[in-house]
C-alpha positions in Angstrom: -23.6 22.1 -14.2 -21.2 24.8 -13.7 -22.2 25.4 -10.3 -21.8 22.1 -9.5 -18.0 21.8 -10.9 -17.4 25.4 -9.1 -18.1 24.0 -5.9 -16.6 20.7 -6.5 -12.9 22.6 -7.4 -13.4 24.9 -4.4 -14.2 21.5 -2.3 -11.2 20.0 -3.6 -9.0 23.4 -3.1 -10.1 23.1 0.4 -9.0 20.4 1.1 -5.8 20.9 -0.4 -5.8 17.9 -2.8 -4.7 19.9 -5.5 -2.0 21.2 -4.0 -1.1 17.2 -2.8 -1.2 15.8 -6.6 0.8 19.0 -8.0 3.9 18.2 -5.1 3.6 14.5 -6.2 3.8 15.1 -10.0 6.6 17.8 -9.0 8.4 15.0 -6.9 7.7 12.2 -9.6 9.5 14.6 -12.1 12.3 15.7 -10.6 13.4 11.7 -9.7 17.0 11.0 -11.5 15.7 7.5 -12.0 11.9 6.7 -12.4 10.3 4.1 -10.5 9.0 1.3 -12.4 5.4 1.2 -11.0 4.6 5.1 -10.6 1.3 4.7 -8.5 3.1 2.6 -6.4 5.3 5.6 -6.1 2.3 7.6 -5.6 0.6 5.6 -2.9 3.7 5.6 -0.6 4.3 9.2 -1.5 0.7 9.3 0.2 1.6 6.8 2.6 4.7 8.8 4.2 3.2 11.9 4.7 1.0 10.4 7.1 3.9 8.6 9.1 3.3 5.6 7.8 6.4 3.8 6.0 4.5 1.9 3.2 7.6 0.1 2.1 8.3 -1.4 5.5 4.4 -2.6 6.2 5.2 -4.3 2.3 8.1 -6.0 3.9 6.2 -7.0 7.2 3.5 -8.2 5.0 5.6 -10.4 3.0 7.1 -12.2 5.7 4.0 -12.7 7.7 2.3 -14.4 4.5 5.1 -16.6 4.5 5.0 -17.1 8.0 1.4 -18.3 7.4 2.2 -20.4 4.6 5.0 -22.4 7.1 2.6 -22.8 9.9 -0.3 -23.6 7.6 2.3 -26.6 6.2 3.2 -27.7 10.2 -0.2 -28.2 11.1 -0.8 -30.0 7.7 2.2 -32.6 9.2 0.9 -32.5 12.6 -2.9 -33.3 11.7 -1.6 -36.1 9.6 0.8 -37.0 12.4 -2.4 -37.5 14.6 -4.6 -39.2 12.3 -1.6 -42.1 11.9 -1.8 -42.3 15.3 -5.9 -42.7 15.5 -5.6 -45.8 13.1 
């Protein structure tokens, strides 16, 4: 059992993931104000450091769900449109 947590640590050394979770408990710490949802914290904390701005794909998300929820609402009024005019 030893050997297998041996290798599993060295794996995980490695691979620096560690050293990643250490610099985001670091970072998480020395915030003046504390987020309110601290693995959302963590995933965009994840999220930047591979070039990817998590809070801006949020926003984009937001507003293409609500796109969807106006065009889903237009082709309920156009489908209804056309079956008044079937009748």
């Amino acid at each position: 059992m030893d050997k297998k947590r041996e290798l599993y640590k060295r794996y995980l050394d490695e691979k620096h993931v560690m050293d990643t979770l250490s610099k985001i408990i670091v970072s998480l710490y020395e915030l003046q104000e504390k987020p309110e949802d601290p693995l959302q914290y963590i995933q965009d904390y994840l999220g930047s450091s591979n070039g990817i701005d998590m809070p801006a794909i949020r926003t984009e998300n937001a507003k293409m769900a609500k796109r969807i929820e106006e065009l889903k609402e237009q082709l309920e009024k156009l489908q209804a449109k056309n079956n008044e005019g079937k009748t």
